[in-house]
C-alpha positions in Angstrom: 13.1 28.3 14.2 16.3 27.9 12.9 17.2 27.7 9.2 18.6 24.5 9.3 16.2 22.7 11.6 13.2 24.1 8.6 14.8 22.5 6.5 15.3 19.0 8.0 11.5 19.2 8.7 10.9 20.1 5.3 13.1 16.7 4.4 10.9 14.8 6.4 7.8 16.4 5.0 9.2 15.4 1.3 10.0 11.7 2.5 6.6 11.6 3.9 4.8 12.5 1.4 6.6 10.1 -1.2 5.3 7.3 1.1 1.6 8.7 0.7 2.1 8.7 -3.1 3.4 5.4 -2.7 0.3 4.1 -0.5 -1.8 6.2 -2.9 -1.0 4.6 -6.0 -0.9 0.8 -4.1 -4.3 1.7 -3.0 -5.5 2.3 -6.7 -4.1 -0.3 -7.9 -6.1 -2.5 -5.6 -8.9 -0.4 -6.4 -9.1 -0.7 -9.9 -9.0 -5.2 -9.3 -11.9 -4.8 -7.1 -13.7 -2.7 -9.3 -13.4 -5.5 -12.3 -14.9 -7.6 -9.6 -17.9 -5.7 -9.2 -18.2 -5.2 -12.7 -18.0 -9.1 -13.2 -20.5 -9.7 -10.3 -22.8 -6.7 -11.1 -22.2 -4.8 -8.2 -22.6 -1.1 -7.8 -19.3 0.9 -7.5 -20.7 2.8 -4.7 -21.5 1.1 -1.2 -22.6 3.9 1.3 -22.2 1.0 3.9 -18.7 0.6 3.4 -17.6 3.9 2.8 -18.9 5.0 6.3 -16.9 2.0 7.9 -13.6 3.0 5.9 -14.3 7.0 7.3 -15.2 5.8 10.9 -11.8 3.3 10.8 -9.5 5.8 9.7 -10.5 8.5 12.1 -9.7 5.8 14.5 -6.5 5.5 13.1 -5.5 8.6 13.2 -4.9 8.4 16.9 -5.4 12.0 17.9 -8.8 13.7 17.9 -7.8 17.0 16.3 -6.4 15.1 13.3 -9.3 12.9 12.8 -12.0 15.2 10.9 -8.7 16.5 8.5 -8.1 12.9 7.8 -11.4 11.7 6.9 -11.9 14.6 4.5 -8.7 13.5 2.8 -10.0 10.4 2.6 -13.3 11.2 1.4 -11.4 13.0 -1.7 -9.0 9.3 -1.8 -12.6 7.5 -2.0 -14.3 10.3 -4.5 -11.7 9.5 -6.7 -11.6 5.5 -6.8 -15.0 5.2 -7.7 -13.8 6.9 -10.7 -11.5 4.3 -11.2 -13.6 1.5 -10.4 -16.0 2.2 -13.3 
């Protein structure tokens, strides 16, 4: 691979991954309103239920089999991590 064409995939990999910060840090955001919900209505943080549907659905999104099992660890960490901000 050329040095040129690295670094164009490395500009994509940068531009990509300022839209997962962004995604990130909209997705807390929404987080942290629906955890002031649940606090209001006294309902637990953690909802096994749920989390398995949000695991199953973006394995599903992520349109290609190989990718699937990578994604839903990543977004087992995204989860792990709101229900720290949901408390």
């Amino acid at each position: 691979m050329k040095t040129r064409e690295l670094a164009a995939l490395r500009g994509q990999i940068d531009e990509a991954d300022r839209e997962l910060v962004a995604a990130l840090v909209k997705r807390y955001d929404i987080v942290r309103q629906v955890g002031t919900i649940k606090q209001a209505q006294g309902i637990a943080v953690y909802d096994p239920k749920r989390e398995g549907q949000v695991l199953d659905k973006v394995a599903r999104l992520a349109g290609r089999p190989e990718y699937a099992a990578a994604v839903k660890a990543v977004y087992q960490t995204i989860m792990d991590e709101a229900k720290k901000l949901e408390k």
